[in-house]
C-alpha positions in Angstrom: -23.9 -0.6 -20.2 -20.3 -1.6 -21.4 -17.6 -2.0 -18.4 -14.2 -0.9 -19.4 -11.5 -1.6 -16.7 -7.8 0.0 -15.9 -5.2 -1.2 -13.9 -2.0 0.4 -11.8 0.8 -2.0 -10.4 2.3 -0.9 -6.9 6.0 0.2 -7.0 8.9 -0.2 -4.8 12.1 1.8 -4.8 15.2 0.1 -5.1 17.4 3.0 -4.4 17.4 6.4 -3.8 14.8 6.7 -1.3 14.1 10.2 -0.3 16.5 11.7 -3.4 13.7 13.5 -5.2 13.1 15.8 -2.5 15.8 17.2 -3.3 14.9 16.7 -7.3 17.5 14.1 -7.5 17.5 10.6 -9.7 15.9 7.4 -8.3 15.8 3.9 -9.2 11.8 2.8 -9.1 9.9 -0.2 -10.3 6.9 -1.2 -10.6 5.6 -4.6 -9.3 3.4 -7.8 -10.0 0.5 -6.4 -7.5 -2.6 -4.4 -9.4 -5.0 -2.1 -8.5 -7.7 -2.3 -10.6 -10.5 0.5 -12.0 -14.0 -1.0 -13.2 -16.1 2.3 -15.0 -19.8 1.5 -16.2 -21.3 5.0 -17.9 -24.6 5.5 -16.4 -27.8 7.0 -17.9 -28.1 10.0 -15.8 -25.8 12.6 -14.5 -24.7 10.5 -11.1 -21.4 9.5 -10.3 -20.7 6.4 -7.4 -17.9 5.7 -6.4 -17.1 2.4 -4.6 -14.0 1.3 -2.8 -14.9 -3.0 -2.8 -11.7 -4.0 -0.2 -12.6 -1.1 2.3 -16.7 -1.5 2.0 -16.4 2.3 1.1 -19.5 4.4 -1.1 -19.8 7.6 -2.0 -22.0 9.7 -4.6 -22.6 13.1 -5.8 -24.3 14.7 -9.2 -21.8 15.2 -11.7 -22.6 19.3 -12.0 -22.4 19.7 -8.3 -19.7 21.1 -5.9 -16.9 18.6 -4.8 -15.0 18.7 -1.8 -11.7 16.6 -1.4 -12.6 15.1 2.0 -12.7 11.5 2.9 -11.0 8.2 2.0 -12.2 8.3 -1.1 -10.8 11.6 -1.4 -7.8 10.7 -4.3 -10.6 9.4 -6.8 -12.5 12.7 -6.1 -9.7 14.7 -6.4 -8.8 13.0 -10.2 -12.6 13.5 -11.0 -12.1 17.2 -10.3 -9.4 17.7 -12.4 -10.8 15.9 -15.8 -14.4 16.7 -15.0 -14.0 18.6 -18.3 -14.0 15.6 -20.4 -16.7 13.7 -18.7 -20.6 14.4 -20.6 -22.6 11.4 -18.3 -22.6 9.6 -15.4 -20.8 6.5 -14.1 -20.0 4.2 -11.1 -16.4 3.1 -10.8 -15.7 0.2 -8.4 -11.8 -0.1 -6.9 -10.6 -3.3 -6.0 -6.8 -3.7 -5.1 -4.1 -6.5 -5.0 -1.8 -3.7 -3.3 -1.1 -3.6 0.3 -2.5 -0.7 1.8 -0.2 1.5 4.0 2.7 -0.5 2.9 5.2 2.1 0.9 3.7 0.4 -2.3 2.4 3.8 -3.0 -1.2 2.1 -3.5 -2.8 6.2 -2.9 -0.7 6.8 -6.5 -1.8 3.6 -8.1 -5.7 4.3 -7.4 -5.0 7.9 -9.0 -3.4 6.7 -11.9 -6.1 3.7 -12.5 -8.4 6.3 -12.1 -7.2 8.7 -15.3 -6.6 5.9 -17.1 -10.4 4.6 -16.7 -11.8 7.9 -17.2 -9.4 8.7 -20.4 -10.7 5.1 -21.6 -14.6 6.0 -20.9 -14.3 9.4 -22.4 -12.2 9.0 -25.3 -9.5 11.4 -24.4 -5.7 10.5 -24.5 -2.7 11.2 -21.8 0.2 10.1 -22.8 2.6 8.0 -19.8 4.6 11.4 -19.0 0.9 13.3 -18.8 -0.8 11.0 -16.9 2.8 10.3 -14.5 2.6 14.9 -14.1 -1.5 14.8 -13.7 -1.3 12.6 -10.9 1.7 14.7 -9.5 -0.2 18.1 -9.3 -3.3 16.1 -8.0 -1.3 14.8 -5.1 0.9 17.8 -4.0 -0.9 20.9 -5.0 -4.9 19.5 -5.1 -4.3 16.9 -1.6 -1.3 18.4 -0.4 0.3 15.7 0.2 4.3 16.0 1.0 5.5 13.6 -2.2 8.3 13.8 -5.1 7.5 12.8 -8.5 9.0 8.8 -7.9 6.0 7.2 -7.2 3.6 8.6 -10.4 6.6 8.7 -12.9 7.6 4.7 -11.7 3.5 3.5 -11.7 2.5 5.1 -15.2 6.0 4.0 -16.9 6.1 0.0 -15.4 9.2 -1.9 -15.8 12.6 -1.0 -14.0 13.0 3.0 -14.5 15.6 5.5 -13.5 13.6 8.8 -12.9 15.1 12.4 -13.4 12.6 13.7 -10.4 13.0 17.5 -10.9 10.1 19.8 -12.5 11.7 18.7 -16.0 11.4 14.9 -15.0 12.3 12.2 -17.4 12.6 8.4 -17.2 15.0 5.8 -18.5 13.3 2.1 -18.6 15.9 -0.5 -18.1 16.0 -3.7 -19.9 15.8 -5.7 -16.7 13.8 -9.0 -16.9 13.1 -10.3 -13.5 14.0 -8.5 -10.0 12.9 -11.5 -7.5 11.8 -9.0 -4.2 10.5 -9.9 -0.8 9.0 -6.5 0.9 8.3 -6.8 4.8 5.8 -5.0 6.7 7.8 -4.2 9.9 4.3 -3.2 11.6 5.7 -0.1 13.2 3.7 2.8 13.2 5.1 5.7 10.8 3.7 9.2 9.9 5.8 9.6 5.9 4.1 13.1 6.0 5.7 14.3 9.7 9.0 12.6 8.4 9.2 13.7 4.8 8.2 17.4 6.7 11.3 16.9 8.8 13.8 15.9 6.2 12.6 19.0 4.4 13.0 21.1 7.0 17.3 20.2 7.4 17.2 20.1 3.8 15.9 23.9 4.3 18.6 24.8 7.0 21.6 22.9 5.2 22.2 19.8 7.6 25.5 18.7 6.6 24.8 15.3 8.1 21.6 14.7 5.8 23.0 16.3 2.6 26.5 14.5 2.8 24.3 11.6 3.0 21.6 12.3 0.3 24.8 13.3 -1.8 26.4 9.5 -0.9 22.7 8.2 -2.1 22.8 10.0 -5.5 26.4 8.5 -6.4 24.7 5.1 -4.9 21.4 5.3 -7.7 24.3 6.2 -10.6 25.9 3.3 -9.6 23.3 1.2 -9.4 21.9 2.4 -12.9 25.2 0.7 -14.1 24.9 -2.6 -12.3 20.8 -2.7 -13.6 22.4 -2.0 -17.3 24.5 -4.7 -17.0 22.4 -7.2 -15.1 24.6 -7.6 -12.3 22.1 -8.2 -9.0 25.4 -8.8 -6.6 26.6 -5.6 -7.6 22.6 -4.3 -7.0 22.5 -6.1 -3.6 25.6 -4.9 -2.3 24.6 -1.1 -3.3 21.1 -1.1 -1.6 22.7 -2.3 1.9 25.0 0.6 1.2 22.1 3.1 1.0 20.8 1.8 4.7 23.8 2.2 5.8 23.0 6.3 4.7 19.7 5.7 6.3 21.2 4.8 9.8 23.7 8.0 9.1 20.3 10.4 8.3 18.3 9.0 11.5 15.2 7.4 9.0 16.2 4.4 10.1 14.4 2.5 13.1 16.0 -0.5 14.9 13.4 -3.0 13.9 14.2 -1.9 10.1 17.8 -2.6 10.9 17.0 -6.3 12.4 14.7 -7.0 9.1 17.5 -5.7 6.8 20.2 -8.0 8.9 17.7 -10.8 8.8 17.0 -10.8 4.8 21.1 -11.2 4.5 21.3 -13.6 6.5 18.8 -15.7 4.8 20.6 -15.3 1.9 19.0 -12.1 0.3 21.7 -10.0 -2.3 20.8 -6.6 0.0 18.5 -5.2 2.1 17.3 -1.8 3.1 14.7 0.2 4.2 12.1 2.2 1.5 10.3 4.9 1.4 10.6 8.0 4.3 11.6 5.8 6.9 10.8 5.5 10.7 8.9 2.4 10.6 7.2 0.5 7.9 8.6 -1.6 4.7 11.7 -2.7 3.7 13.1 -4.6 0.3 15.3 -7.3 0.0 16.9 -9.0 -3.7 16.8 -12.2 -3.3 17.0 -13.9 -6.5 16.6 -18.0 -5.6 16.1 -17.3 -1.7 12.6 -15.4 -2.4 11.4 -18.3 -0.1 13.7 -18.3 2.7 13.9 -14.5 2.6 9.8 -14.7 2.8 10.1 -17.4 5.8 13.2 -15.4 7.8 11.2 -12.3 7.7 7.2 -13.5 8.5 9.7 -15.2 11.1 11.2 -12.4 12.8 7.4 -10.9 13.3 6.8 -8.9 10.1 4.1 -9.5 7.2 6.2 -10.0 3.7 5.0 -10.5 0.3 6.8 -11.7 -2.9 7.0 -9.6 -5.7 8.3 -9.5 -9.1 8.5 -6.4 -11.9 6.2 -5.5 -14.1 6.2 -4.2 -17.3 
């Protein structure tokens, strides 16, 4: 039977980190690492699904009840929701560029492969806003998982986006050709869910510390929505090592993330900061002409880095 295959690039944030839990703008974009969705229909009424990286496989009958347990729980989760449109069986094998447990949001791109390989099998069409909502409501309300709306709305869009992350959420793409980024693995343990519970939490009681700074970081994303329009990376750089400096402020910052960020600069990177929830894990550095030093400095100072470009 015919194969048809879908694909899902990774994304980084370059700044506003942690704004749309409070429904405010971000800068996103998605990068040159894939996650890619192989469906073959089947003849009877089974459906297998097979993670290749992670020597995962699981199956059930496609009539049958599903619970949302496991690690293959986000592909389930997706089947649930379009089981509508799907009349036959299939196997879908995932295989992924994207580091895992990295803040490349590699859970959001196997979701949004995933719709986009069943719309594909089935014949039904979601537009980049629908699929970017679908995979929204599948995360938060079906897997409860603590996220904002960056990560789907930055994946189904690609390219260099500014994201209105409130429940009317809207993008911008930005005519931005090349973003030369190294990300760094820190390799300090990090629970995003405990964090992203905790910021919510002062968001709730009305820290002043943590919304003074949030309020600094949406003034820093408008800014840099200017310096992206206008192509100016030095301006970019110089606003993304303000934002850790906010991170520091808001206590999601760890010192190991501070000694990556301080290494990147001193390398020659543009900026440097922290992404995603904070307290361990990745960080970004722009380093347009240094990617290799940058790489070097950082795999140097104990941490696992990759080289990434955007993607459109």
């Amino acid at each position: 039977m015919l194969t048809i295959e879908a694909r899902a690039p990774g994304r980084i944030c370059l700044l506003g980190d942690n704004a749309d839990l409070i429904e405010k703008p971000a800068l996103a974009a998605a990068i040159s690492a894939f996650l890619t969705v192989r469906l073959t229909k089947r003849a009877d009424r089974q459906v297998i699904l097979v993670g290749s990286d992670l020597g995962l496989r699981e199956s059930f009958p496609l009539d049958g009840p599903l619970p949302l347990d496991g690690r293959l729980k986000y592909l389930k989760a997706v089947h649930r929701r379009l089981a509508s449109h799907v009349n036959c069986g299939y196997e879908v094998v995932v295989s992924s560029q994207i580091p895992i447990s990295a803040g490349l949001s590699s859970s959001t791109a196997l979701c949004i492969g995933f719709i986009r390989a069943l719309a594909l099998a089935f014949d039904f069409a979601l537009s980049a806003g629908e699929v970017a909502e679908l995979s929204f409501i599948i995360e938060k309300d079906d897997l409860d998982i603590e996220c904002g709306r960056m990560d789907q709305y930055a994946i189904a869009f690609g390219g260099v986006t500014y994201i209105q992350t409130g429940e009317k959420a809207g993008v911008e793409k930005l005519k931005v050709r090349s973003l030369p980024i190294v990300v760094a693995d820190t390799r300090e343990a990090h629970d995003t869910r405990e964090l992203q519970k905790w910021l919510r939490r002062r968001i709730a009681e009305r820290d002043p510390l943590l919304l003074g700074s949030l309020a600094r970081v949406v003034d820093i994303v408008e800014r840099g929505r200017v310096a992206l329009a206008a192509n100016d990376l030095p301006t970019l750089g110089r606003l993304m090592s303000e934002q850790q400096i906010e991170e520091n402020l808001m206590g999601t910052a760890t010192e190991r993330l501070r000694e990556f960020c301080r290494v990147a600069l001193e390398a020659g990177a543009l900026g440097a900061k922290q992404m995603g929830a904070g307290g361990g894990g990745c960080m970004i550095a722009l380093c347009p002409g240094r990617v290799a030093p940058v790489q070097r400095a950082l795999e140097a100072a104990g941490g696992q880095a990759w080289a990434f470009d955007i993607y459109e």
